[in-house]
N, C-alpha and C positions, 0 to 999 in steps of 0.2 A: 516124452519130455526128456530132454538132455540137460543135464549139469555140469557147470565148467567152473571150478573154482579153485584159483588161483591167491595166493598166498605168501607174498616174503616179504618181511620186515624188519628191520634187527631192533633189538630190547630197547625200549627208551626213543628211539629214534619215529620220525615220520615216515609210513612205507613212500620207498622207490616204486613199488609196484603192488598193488592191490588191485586184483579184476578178481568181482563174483558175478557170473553172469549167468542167469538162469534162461536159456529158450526151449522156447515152447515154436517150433515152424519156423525157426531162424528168429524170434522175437526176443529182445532183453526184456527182463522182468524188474530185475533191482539194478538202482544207478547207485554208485557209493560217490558223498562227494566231502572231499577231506580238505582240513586248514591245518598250518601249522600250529604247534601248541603256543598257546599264550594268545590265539586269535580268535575273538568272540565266536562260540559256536552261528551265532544265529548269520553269521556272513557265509555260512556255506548253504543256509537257506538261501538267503537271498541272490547268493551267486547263481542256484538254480533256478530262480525266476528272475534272474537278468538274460541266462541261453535263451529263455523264453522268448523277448523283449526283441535280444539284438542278434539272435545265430540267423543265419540265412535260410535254414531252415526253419525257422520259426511257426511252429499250428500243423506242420506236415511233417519233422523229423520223429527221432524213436522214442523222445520222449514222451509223444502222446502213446506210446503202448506200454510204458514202465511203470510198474504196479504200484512198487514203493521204493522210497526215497530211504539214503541211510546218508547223516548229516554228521561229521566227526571235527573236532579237534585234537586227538588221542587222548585229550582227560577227560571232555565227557561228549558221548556220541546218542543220537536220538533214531528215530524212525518215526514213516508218515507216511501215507498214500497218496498215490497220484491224484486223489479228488480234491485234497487238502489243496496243495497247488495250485490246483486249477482254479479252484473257489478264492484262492488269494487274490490271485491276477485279475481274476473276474473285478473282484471287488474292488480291486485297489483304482482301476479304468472306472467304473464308476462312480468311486469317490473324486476322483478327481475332475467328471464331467459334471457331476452334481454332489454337493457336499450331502452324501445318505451317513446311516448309521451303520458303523463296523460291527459286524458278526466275528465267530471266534477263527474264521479262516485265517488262521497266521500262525505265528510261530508256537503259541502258546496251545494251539491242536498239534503239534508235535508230543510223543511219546518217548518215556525210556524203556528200556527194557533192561528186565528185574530176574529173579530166582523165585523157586518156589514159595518162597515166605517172605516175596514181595519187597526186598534189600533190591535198589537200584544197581544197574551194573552198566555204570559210566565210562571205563575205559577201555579203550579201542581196545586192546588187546584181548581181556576176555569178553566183552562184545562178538568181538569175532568168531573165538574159541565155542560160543554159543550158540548167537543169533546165525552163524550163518553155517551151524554144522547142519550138514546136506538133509537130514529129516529135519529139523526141525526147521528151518526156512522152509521146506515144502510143506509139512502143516501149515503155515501160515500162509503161504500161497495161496492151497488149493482148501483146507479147513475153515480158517480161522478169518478168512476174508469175507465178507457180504458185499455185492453189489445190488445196493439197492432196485426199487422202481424206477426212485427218480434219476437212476443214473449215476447214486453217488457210489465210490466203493469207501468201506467204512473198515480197515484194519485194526481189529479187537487188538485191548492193552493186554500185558500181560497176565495181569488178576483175574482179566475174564476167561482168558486160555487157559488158567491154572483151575480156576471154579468149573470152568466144564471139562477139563481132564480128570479131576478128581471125580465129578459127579460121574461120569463114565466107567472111569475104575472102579470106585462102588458097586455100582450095577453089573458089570462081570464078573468084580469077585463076589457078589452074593449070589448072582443065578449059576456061576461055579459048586459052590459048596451048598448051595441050594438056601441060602438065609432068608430067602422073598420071607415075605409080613413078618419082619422080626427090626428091630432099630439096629442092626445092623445093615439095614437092607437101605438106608436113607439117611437123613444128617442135614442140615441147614449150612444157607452159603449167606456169607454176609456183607452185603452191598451197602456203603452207602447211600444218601441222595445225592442223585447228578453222577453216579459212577458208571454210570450205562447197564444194568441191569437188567432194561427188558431188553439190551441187546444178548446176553449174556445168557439167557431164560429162553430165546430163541433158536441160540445155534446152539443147547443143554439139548432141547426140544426135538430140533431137524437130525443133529447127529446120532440121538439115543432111537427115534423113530425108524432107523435104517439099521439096528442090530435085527438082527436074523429071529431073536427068540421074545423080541417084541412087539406085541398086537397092538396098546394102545398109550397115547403118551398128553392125559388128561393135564390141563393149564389151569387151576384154580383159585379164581378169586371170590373177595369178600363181599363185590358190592357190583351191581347193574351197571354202571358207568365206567368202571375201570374194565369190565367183559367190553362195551364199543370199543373201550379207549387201547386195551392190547389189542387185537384184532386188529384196529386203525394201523400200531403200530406192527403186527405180524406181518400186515400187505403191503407194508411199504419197504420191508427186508425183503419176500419171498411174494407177490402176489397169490393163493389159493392154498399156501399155503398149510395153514390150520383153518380149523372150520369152528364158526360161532353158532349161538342157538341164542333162541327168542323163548323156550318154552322146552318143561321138561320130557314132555313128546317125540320134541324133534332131537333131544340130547340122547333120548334115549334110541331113537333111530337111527344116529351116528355112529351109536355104543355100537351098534348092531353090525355097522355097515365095514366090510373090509377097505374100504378105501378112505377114510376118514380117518387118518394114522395122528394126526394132531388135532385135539379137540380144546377150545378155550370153551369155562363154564363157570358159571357161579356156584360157589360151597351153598348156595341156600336150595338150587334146583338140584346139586348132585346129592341132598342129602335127600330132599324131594323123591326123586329115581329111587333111594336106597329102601327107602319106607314102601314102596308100592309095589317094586320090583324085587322081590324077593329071591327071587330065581334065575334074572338075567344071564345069559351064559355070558357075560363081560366081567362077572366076580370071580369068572374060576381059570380066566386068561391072564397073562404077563402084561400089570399095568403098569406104568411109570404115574405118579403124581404129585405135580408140582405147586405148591400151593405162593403165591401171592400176597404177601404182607402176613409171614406165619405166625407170626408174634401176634397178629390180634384172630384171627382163628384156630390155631390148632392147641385145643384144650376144652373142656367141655364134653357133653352129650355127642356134638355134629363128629369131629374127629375120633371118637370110638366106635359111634354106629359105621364113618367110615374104613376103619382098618377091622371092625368086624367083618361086613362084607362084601371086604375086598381080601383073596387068598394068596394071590400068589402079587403081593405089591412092591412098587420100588416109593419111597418115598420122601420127597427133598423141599425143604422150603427155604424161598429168598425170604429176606429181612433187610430193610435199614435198623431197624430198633429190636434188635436182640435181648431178649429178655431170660436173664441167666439163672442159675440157682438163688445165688451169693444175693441175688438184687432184688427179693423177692418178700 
């Protein structure tokens, strides 16, 4: 992969010359498309689905291999993936052949991009100084991107980059100082609803599964239907993925198996496993476990039979509805 980026602009002014050009075999990855200030950002969306429309290359130029779009006016600048796009156009040719209902494919699936603690960062200029310092556009590139089954690529926001950097960082600095089964070793990430969360829980999942000192990276939920309903959704990021169970049998046969690095399972069968299996050699391996709506399971009997025996554990739960001291 070669990096080309190109940068002069003076204070206050519209760049004369902005080229960030990422290829990968001669391919552009990111297209930057800018307005002057005081001109509705959403016109530089639209200008890139008019190249669409009316360039002569139109469905065979380089646009169809440009990953993400970055949309500016210099006061407030967005980001968005090629699938976005595509799905606009798509859509918009169809509404006008038959009046259907519009999905979110538009401007309003556009993204900002934010800081750690989740403060937008609207202006081109630190925009730039950020999004497109040479790591951290390639985490996004080659990390932080999913291209689905169906084809779509789905470029994570910021809070989800930041929720699974964090969660990562945890997990090194505690198998560093050795903190496994200790609350230092895990911490809760807090998603709304509709914030994309089981995408969030999946690439925590697939990245943490590829540290060197990690055997198993357990997905835990509360209930029979949400175990099909992530699963449904794990196959449609990563087909095979993670692996599901019907029966605490076969959960425990996964437990076993070196190739089953991602396991989804219900908190009622892994507590199941814990009661029978008293000796499994899976309690004395480097586990990751992630629990699924932790605010209504981890408290109780189930959650200390399992951090008794489990020894060496990392352990993280999402929440929409966090449930604090102060509120109790």
């Amino acid at each position: 992969m070669q990096v080309v980026n190109q940068y002069e602009v003076a204070e206050g002014q519209r760049p004369n010359r902005y080229d960030v050009t990422i290829l990968v075999n001669g391919l552009p990855l990111v297209h930057i498309e800018l307005k002057k200030r005081g001109v509705d950002i959403k016109e530089a969306f639209n200008q890139i689905n008019r190249y669409n429309r009316e360039s002569f290359w139109s469905g065979s130029g380089l646009f169809e291999y440009v990953q993400l779009f970055v949309i500016s006016n210099g006061t407030y600048t967005k980001y968005y993936s090629n699938t976005t796009r595509f799905s606009h156009i798509k859509e918009q040719s169809q509404t006008v052949a038959k009046k259907g209902k519009r999905t979110s494919n538009s401007f309003e699936f556009t993204s900002w991009w934010a800081d750690a603690n989740n403060r937008p960062i609207t202006d081109l200029m630190d925009f730039g100084r950020t999004f497109f310092a040479k790591h951290t556009l390639l985490n996004i590139l080659c990390r932080y991107c999913v291209f689905t089954t169906d084809k779509l690529l789905l470029a994570m926001r910021p809070y989800q980059i930041v929720a699974t950097e964090r969660i990562l960082g945890r997990i090194n600095v505690a198998n560093n100082y050795k903190s496994y089964g200790t609350i230092d070793a895990g911490g809760f990430i807090w998603h709304t609803t509709g914030s994309g969360k089981t995408l969030t829980s999946f690439k925590t999942a697939q990245l943490a599964s590829k540290l060197s000192f990690i055997n198993k990276v357990l997905f835990v939920v509360d209930r029979k239907d949400l175990d099909y309903q992530t699963m449904k959704e794990y196959d449609k990021f990563e087909k095979g993925a993670a692996n599901s169970n019907t029966s605490t049998s076969i959960l425990k046969k996964q437990l076993g198996n070196p190739a089953a690095n991602i396991i989804i399972t219900t908190i009622q069968k892994l507590s199941i496993l814990i009661k029978k299996e008293k000796n499994h050699l899976v309690f004395n391996q480097s586990i990751i476990i992630i629990f699924d709506e932790c605010h209504r399971s981890q408290f109780g009997g189930m959650h200390t039979a399992i951090t008794k025996a489990f020894k060496k554990y990392f352990l993280f739960g999402f929440t929409g509805t966090p449930i604090f001291p102060k509120c109790q």
